[in-house]
VMD Tcl script that builds the backbone (N, CA, C; Angstrom):
set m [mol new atoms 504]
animate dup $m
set s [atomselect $m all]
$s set {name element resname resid chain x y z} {
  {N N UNK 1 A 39.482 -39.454 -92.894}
  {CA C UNK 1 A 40.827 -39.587 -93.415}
  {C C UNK 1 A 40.781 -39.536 -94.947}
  {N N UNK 2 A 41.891 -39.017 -95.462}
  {CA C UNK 2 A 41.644 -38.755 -97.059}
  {C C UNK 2 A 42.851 -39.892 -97.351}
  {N N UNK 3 A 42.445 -40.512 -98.671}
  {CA C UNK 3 A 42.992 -41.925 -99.496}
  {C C UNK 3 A 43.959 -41.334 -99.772}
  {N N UNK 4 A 45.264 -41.887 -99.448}
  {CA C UNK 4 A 46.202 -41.723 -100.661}
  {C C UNK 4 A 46.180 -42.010 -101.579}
  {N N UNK 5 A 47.272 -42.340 -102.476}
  {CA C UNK 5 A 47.635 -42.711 -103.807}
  {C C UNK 5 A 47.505 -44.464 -103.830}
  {N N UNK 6 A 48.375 -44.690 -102.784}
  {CA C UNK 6 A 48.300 -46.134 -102.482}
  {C C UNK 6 A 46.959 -46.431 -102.549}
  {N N UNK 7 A 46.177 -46.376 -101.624}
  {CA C UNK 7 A 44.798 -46.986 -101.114}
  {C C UNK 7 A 43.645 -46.542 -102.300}
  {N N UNK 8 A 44.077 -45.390 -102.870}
  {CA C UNK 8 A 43.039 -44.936 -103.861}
  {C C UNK 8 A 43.355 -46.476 -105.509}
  {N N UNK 9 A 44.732 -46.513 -105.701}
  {CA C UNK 9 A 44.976 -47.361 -106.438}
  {C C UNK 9 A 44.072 -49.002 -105.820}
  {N N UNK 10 A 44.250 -49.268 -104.681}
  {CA C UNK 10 A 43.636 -50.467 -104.128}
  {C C UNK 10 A 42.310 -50.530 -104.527}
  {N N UNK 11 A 41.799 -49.638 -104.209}
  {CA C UNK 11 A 40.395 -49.905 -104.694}
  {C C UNK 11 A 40.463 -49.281 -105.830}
  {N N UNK 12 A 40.764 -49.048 -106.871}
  {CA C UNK 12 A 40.720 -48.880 -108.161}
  {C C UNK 12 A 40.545 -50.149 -108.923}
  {N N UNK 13 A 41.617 -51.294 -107.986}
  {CA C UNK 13 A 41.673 -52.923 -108.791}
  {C C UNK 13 A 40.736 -53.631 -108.084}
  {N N UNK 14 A 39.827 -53.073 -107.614}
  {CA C UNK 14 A 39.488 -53.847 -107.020}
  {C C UNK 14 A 38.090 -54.431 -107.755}
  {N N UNK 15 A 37.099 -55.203 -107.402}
  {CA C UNK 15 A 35.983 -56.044 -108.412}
  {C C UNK 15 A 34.596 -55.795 -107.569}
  {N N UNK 16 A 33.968 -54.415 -107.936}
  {CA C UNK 16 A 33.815 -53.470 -109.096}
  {C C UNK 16 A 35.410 -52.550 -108.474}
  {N N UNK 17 A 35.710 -51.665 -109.311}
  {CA C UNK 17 A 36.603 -50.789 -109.245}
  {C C UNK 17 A 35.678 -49.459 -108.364}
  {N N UNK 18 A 36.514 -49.129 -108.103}
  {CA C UNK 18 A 35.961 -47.516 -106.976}
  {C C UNK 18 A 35.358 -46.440 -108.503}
  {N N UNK 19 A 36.409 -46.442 -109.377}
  {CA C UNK 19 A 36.629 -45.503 -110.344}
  {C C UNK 19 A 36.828 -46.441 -111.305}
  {N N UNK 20 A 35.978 -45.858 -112.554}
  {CA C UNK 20 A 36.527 -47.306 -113.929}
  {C C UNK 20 A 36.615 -46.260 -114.973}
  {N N UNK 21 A 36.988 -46.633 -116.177}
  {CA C UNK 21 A 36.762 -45.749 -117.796}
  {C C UNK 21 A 38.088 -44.593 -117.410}
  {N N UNK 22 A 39.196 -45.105 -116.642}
  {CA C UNK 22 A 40.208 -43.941 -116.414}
  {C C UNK 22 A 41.092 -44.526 -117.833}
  {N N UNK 23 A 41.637 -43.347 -118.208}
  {CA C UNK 23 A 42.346 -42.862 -119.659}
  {C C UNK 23 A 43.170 -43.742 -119.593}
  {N N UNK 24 A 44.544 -42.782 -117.954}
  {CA C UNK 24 A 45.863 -43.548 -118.181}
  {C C UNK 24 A 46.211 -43.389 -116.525}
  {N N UNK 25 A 45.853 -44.413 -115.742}
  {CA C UNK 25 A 45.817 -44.225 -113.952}
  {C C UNK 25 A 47.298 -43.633 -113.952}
  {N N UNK 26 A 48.519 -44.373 -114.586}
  {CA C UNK 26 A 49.740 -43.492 -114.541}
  {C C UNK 26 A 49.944 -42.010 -114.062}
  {N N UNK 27 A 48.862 -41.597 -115.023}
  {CA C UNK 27 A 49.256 -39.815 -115.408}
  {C C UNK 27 A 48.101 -39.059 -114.230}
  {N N UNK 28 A 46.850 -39.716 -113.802}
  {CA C UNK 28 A 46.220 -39.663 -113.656}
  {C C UNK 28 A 45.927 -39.605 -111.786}
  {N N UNK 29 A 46.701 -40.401 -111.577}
  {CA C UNK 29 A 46.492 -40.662 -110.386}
  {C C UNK 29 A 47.636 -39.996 -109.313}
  {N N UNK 30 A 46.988 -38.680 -108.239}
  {CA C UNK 30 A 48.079 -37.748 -107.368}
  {C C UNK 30 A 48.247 -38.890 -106.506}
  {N N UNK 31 A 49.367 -37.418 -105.547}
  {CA C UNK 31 A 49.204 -38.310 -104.182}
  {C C UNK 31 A 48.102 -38.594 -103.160}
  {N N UNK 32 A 46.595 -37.719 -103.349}
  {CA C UNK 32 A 45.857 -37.705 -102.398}
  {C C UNK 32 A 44.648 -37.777 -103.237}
  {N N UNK 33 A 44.754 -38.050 -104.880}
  {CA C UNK 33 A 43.277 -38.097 -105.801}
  {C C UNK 33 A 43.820 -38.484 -106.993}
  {N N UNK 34 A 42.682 -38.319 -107.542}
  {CA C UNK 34 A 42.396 -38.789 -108.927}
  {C C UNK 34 A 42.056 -38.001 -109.764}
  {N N UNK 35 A 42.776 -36.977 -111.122}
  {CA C UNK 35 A 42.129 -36.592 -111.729}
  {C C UNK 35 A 41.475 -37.034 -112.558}
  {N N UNK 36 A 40.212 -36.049 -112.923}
  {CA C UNK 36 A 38.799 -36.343 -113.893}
  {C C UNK 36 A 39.364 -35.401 -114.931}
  {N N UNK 37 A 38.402 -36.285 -116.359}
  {CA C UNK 37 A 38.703 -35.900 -117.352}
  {C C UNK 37 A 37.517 -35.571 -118.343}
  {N N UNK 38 A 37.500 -34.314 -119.001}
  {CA C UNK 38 A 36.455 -33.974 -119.956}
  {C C UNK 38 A 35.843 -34.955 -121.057}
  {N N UNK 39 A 35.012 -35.678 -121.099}
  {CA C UNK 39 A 34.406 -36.687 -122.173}
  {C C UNK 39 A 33.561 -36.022 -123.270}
  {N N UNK 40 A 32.477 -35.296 -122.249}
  {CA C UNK 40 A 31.523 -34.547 -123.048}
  {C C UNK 40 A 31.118 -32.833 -122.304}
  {N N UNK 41 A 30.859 -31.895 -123.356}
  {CA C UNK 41 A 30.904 -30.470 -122.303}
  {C C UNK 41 A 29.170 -29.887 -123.555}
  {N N UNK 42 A 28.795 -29.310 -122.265}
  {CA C UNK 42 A 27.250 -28.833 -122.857}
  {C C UNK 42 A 27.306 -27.490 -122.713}
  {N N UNK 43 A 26.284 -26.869 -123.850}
  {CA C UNK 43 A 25.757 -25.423 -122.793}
  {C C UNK 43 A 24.488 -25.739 -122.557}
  {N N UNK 44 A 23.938 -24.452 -122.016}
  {CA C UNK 44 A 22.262 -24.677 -121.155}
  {C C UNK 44 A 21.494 -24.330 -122.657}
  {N N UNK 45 A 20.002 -24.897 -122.457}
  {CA C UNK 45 A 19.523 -24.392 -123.652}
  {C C UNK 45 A 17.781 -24.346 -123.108}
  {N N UNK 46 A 17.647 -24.085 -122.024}
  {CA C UNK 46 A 16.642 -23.889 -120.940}
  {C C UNK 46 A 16.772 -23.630 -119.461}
  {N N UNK 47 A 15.946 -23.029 -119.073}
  {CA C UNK 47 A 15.902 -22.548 -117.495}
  {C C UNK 47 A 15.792 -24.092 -116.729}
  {N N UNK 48 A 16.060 -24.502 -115.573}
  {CA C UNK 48 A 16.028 -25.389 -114.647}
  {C C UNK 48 A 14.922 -25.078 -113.724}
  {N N UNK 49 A 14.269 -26.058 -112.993}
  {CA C UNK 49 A 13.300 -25.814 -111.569}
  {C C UNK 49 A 13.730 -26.552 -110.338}
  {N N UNK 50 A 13.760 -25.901 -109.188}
  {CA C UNK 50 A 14.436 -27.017 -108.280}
  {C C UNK 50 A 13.080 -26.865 -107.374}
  {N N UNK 51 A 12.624 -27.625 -106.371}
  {CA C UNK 51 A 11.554 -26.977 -105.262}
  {C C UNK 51 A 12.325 -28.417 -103.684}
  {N N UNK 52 A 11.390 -28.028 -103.132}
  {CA C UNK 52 A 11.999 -28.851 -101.434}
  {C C UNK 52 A 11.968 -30.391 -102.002}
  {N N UNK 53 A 11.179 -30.968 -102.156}
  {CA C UNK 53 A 10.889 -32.560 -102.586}
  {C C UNK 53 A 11.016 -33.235 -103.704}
  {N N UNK 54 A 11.312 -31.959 -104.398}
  {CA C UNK 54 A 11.681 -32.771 -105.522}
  {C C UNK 54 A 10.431 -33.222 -106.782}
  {N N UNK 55 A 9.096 -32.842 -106.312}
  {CA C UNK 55 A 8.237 -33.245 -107.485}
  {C C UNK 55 A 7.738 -32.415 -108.486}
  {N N UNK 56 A 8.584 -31.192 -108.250}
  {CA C UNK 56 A 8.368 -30.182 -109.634}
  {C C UNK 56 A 9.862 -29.635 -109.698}
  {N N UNK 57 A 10.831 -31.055 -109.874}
  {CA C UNK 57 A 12.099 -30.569 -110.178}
  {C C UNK 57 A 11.947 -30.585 -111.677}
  {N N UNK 58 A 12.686 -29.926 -112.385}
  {CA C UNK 58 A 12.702 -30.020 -114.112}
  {C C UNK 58 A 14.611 -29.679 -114.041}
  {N N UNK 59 A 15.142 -30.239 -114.640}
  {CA C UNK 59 A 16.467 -29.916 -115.082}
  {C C UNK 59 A 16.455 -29.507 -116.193}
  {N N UNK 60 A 17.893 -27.964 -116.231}
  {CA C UNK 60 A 17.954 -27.803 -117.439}
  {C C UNK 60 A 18.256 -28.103 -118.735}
  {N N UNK 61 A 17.665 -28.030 -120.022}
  {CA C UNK 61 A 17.887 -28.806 -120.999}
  {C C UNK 61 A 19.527 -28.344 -121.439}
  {N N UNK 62 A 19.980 -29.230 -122.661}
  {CA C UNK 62 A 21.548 -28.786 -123.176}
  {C C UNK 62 A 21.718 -29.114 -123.582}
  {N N UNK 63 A 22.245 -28.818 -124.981}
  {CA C UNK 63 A 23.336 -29.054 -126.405}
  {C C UNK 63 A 24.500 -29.327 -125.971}
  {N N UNK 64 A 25.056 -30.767 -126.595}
  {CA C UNK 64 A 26.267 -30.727 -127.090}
  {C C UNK 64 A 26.926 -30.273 -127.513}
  {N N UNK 65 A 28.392 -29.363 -127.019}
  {CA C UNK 65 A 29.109 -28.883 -127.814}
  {C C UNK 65 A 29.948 -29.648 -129.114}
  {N N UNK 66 A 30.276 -29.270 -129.782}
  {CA C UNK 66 A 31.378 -29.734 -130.764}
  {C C UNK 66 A 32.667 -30.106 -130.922}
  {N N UNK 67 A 33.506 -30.846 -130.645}
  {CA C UNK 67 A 34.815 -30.481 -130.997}
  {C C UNK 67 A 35.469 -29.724 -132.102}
  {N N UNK 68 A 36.161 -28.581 -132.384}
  {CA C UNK 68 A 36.373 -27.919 -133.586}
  {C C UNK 68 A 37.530 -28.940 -134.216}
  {N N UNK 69 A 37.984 -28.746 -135.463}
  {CA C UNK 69 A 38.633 -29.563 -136.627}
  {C C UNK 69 A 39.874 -30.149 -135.612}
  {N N UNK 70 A 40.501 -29.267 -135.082}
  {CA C UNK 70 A 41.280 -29.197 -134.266}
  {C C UNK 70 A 41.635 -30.221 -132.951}
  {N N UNK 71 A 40.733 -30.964 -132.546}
  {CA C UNK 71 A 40.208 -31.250 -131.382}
  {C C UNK 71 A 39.553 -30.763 -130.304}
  {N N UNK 72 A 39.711 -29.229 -130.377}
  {CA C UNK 72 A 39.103 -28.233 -128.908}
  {C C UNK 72 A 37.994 -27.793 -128.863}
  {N N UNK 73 A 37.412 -27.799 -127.914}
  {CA C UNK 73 A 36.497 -26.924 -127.436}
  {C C UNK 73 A 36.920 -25.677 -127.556}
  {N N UNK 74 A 36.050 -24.888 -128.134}
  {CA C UNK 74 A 35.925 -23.314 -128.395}
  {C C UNK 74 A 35.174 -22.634 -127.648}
  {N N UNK 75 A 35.237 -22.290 -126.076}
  {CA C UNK 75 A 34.025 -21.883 -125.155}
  {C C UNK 75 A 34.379 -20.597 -124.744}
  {N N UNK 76 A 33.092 -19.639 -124.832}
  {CA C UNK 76 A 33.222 -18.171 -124.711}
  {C C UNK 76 A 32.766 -17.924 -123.227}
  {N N UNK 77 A 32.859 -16.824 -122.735}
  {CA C UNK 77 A 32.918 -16.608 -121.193}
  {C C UNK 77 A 31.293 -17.388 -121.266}
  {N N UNK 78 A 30.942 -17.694 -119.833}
  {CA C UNK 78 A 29.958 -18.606 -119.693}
  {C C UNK 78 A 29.942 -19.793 -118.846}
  {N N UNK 79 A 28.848 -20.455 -118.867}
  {CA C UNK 79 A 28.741 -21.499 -117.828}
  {C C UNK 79 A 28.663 -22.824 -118.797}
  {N N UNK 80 A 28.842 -24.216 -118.113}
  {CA C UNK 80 A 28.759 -25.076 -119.290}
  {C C UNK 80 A 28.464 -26.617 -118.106}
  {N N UNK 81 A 28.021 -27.266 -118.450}
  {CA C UNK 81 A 28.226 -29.043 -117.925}
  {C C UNK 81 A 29.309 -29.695 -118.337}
  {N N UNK 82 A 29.803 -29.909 -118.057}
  {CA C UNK 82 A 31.120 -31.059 -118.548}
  {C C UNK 82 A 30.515 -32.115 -117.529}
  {N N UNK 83 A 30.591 -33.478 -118.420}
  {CA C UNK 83 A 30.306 -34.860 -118.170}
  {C C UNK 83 A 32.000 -35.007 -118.522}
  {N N UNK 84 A 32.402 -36.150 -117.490}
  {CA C UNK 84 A 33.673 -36.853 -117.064}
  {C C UNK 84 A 33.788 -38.088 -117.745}
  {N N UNK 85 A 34.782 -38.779 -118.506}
  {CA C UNK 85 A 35.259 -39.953 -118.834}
  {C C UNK 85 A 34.597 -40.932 -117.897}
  {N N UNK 86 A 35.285 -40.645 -116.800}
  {CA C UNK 86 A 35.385 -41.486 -115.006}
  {C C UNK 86 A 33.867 -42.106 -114.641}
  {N N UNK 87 A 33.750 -43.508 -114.293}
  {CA C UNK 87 A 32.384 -43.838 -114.030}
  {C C UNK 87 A 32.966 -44.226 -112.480}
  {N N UNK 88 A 31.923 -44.418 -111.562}
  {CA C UNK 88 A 32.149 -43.975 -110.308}
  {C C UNK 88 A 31.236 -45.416 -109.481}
  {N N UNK 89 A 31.502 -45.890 -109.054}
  {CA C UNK 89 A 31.020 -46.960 -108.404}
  {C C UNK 89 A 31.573 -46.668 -106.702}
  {N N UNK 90 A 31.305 -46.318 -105.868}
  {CA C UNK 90 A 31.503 -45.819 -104.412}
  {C C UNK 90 A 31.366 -46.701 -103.518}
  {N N UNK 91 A 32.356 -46.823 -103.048}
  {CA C UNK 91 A 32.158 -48.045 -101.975}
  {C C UNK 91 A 31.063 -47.357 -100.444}
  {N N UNK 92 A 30.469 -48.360 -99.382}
  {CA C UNK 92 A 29.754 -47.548 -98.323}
  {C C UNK 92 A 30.635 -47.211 -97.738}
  {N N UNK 93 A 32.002 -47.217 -97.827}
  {CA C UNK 93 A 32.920 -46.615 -96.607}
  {C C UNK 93 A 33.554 -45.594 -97.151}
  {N N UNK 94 A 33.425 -44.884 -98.203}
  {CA C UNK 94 A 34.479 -43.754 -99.214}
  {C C UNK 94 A 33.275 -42.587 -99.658}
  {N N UNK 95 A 33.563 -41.424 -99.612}
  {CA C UNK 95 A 32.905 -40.586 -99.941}
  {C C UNK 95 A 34.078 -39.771 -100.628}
  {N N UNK 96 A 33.238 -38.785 -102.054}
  {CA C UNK 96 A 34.251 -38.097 -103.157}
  {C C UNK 96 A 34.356 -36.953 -102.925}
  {N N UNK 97 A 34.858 -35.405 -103.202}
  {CA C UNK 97 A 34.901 -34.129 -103.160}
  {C C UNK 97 A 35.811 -33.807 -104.117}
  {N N UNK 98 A 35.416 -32.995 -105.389}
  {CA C UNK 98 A 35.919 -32.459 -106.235}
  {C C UNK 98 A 36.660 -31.925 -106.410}
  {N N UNK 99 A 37.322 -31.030 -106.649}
  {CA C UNK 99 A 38.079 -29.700 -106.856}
  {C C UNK 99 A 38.772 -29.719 -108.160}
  {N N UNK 100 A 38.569 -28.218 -108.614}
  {CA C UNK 100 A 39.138 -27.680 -110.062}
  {C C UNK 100 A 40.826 -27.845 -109.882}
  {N N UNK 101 A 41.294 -28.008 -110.938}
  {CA C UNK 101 A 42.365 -27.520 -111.053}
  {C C UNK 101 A 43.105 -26.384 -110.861}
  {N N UNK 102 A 44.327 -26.172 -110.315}
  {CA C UNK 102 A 44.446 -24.460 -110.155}
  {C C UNK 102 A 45.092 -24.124 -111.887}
  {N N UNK 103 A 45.315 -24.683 -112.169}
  {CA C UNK 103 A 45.797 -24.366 -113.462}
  {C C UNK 103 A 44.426 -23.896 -114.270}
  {N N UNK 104 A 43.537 -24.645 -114.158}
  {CA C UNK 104 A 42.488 -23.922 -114.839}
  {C C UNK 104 A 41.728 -22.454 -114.482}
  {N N UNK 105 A 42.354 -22.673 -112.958}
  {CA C UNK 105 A 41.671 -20.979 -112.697}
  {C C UNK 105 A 42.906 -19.799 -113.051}
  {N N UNK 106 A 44.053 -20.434 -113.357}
  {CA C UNK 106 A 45.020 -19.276 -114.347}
  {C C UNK 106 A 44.422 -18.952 -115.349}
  {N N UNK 107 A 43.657 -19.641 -115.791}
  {CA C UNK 107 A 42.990 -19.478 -117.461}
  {C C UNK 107 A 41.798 -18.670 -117.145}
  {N N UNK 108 A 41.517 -18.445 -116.210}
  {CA C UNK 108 A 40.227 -17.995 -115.665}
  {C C UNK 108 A 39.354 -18.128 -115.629}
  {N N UNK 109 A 38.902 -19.673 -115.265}
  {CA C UNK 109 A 37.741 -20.311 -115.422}
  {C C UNK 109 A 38.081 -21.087 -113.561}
  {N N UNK 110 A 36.704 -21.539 -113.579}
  {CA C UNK 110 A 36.685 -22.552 -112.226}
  {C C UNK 110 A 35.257 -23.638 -112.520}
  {N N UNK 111 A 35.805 -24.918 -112.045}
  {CA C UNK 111 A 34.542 -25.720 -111.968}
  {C C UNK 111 A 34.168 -25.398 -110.411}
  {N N UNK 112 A 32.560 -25.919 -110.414}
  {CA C UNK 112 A 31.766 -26.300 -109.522}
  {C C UNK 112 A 31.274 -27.700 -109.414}
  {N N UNK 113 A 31.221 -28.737 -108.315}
  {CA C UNK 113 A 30.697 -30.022 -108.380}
  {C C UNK 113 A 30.124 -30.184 -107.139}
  {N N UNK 114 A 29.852 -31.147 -107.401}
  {CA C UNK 114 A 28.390 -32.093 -106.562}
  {C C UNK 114 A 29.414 -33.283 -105.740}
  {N N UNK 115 A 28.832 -33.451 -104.835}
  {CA C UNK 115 A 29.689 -34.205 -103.530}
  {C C UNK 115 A 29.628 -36.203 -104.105}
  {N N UNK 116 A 30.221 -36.223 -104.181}
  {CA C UNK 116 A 29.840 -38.315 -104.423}
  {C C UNK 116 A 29.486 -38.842 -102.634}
  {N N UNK 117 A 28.418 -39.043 -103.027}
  {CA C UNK 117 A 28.196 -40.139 -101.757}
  {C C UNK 117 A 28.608 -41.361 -101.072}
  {N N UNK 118 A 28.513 -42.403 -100.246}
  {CA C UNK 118 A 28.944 -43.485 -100.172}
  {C C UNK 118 A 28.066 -44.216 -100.802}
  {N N UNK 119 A 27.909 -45.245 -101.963}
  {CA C UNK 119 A 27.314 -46.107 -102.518}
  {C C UNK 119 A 26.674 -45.650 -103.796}
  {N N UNK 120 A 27.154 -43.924 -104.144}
  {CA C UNK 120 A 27.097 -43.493 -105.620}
  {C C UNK 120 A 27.406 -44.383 -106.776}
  {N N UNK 121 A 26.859 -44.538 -107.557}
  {CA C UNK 121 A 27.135 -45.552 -108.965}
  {C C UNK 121 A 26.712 -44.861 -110.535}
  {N N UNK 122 A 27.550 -44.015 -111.462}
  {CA C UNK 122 A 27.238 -43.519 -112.224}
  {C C UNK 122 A 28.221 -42.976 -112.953}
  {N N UNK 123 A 27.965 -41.787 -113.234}
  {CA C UNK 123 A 28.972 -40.864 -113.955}
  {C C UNK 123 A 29.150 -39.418 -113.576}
  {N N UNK 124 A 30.502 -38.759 -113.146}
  {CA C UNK 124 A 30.028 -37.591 -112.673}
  {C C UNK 124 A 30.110 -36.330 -113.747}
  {N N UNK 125 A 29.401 -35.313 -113.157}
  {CA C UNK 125 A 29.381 -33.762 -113.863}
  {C C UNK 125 A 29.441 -32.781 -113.386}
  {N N UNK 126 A 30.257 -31.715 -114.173}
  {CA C UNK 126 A 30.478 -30.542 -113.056}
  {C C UNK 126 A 30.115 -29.326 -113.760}
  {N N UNK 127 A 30.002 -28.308 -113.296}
  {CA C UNK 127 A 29.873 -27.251 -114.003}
  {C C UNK 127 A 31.212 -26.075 -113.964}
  {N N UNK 128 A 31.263 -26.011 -115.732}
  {CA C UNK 128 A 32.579 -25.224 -115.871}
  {C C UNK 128 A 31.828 -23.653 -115.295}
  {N N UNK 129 A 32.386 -22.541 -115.189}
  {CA C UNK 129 A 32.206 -21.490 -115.623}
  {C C UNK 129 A 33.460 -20.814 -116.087}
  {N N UNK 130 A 33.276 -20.201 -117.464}
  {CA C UNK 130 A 34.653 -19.496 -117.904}
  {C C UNK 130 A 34.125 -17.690 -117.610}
  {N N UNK 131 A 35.142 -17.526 -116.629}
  {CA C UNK 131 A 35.345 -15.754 -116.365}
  {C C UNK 131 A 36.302 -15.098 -117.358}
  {N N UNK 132 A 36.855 -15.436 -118.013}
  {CA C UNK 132 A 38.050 -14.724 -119.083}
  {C C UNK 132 A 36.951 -14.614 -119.989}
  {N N UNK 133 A 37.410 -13.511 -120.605}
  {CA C UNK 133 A 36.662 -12.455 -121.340}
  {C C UNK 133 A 37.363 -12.846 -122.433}
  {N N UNK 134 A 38.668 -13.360 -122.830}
  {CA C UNK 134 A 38.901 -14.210 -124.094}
  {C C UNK 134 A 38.329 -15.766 -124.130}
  {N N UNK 135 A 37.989 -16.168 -123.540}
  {CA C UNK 135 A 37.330 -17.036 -123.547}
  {C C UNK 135 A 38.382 -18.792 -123.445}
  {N N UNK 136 A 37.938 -19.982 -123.445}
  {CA C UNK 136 A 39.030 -20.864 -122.655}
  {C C UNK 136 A 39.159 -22.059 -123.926}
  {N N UNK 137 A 39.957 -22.478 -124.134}
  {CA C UNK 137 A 40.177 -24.156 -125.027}
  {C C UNK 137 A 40.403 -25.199 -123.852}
  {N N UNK 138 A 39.470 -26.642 -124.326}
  {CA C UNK 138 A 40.045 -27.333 -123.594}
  {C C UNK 138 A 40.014 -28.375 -124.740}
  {N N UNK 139 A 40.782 -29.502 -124.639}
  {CA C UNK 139 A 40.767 -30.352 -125.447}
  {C C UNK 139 A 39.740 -31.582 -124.898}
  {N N UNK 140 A 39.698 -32.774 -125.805}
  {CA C UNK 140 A 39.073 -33.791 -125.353}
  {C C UNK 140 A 39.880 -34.521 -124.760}
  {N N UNK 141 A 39.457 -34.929 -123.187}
  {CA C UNK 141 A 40.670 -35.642 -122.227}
  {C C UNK 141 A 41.019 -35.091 -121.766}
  {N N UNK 142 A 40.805 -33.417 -121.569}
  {CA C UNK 142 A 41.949 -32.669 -120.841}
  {C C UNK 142 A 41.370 -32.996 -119.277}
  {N N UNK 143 A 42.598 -33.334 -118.505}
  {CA C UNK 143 A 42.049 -32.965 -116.853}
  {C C UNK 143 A 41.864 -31.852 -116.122}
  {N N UNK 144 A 40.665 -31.443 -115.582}
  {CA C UNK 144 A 40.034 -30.132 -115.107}
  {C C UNK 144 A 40.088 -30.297 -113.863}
  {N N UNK 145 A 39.500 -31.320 -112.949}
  {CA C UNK 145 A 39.353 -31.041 -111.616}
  {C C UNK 145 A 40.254 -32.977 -111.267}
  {N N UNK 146 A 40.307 -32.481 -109.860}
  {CA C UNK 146 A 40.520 -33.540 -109.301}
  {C C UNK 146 A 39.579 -34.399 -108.026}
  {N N UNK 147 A 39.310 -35.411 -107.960}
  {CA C UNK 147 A 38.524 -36.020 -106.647}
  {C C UNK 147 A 39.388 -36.762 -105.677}
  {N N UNK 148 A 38.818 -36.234 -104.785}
  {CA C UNK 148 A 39.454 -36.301 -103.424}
  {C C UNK 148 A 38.510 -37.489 -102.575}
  {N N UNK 149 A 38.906 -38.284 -102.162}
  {CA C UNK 149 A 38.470 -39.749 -101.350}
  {C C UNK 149 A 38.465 -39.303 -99.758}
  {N N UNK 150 A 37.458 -39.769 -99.334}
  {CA C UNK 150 A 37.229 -39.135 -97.277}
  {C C UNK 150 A 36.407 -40.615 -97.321}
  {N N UNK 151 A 38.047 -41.717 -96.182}
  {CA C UNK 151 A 36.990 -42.688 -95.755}
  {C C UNK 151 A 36.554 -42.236 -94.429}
  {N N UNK 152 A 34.943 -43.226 -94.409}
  {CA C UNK 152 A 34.070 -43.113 -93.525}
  {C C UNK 152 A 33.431 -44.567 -93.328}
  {N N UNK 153 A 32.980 -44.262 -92.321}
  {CA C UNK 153 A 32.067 -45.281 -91.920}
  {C C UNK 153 A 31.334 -45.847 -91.984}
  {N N UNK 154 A 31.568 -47.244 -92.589}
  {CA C UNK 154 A 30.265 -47.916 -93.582}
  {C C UNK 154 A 28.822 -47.040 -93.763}
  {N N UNK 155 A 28.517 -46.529 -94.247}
  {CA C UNK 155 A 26.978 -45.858 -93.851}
  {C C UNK 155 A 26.186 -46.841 -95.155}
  {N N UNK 156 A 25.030 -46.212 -94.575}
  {CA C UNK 156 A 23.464 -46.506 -96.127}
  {C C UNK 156 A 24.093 -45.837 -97.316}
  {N N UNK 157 A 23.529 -46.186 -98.446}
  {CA C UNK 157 A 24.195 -45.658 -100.039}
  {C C UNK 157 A 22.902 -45.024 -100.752}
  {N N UNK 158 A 24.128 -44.097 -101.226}
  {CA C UNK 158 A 23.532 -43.289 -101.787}
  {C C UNK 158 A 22.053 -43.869 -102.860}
  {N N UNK 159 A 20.939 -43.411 -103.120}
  {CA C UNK 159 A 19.863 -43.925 -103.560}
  {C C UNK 159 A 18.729 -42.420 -104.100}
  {N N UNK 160 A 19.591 -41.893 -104.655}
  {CA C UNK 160 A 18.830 -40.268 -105.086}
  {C C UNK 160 A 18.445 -40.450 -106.435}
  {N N UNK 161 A 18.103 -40.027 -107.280}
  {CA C UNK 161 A 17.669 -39.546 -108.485}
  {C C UNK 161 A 18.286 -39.752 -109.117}
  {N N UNK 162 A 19.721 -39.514 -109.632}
  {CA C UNK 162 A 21.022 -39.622 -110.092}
  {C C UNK 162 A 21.405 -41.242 -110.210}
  {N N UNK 163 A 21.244 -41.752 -109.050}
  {CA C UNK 163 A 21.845 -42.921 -109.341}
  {C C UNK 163 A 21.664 -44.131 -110.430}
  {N N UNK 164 A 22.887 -44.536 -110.785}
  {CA C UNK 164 A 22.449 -45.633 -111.839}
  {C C UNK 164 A 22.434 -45.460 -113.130}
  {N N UNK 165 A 21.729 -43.753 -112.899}
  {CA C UNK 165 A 21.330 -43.097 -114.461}
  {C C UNK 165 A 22.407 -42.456 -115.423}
  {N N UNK 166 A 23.100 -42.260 -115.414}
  {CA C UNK 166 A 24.613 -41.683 -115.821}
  {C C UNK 166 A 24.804 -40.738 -115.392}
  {N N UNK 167 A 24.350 -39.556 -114.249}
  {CA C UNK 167 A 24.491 -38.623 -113.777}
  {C C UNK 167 A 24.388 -37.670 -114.241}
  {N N UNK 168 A 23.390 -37.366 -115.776}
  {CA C UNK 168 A 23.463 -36.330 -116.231}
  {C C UNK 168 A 22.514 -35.309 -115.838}
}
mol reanalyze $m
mol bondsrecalc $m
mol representation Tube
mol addrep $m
């Protein structure tokens, strides 16, 4: 079953919060999610390694972008990390699923993300890619994607690599 607005707000107040470090829950919060918001956006500045187990994983390295005078991001067609405002504390009965904005794929860009588990605790990140050949502005704070809540059934928590660590 996916959270409404109601139930997503419930555990928002709740002690830890589902979701914490939100801007303005007002503006923020649909009827069926929560949008996420741009904090920090990278490019790649090295190749990545992935293998089955994990003991010759290497992630890729990445620069901070800048904000220009302006406030915006200045990003040319390309791929990028965006790290989220939103810190994520997951209850064992709630699992997350992302999705871009459609407004951002007018601009011609789309994110990609990573699933939140039940008992995830961190920060999430997604990957932009911009397809426009003029290339995309986003500001700092702007909302890109939204997360979507699927309760489930108490399960074991999440306990991967990621956790704890800020999710970068």
């Amino acid at each position: 079953m996916i959270l409404n607005k109601n139930q997503i707000a419930k555990r928002i107040l709740n002690d830890p919060p589902m979701v914490d470090n939100i801007i303005d829950l007002n503006v923020q919060l649909q009827p069926t999610g929560l949008d996420l918001t741009v904090k920090k956006i990278y490019k790649w500045a090295s190749a990545g390694e992935l293998d089955f187990d994990n003991s010759r994983r290497i992630l890729s390295e990445k620069v901070e972008i800048e904000l220009d005078k302006n406030g915006w991001y200045q990003l040319a067609p390309g791929s990028y990390q965006i790290e989220v405002n939103e810190l994520f504390n997951m209850p064992l009965d709630v699992a997350g699923e992302t999705i871009f904005w459609s407004s951002l794929q007018r601009c011609g860009a789309a994110i990609e993300t990573g699933f939140f588990d039940p008992g995830y605790i961190g920060k999430g990140v997604c990957l932009l890619i911009v397809s426009n050949k003029y290339g995309l502005y986003l500001s700092e704070n702007a909302r890109v994607c939204q997360i979507i809540f699927h309760e489930t059934e108490k399960t074991e928590g999440y306990n991967g690599v990621y956790h704890k660590n800020g999710g970068t």
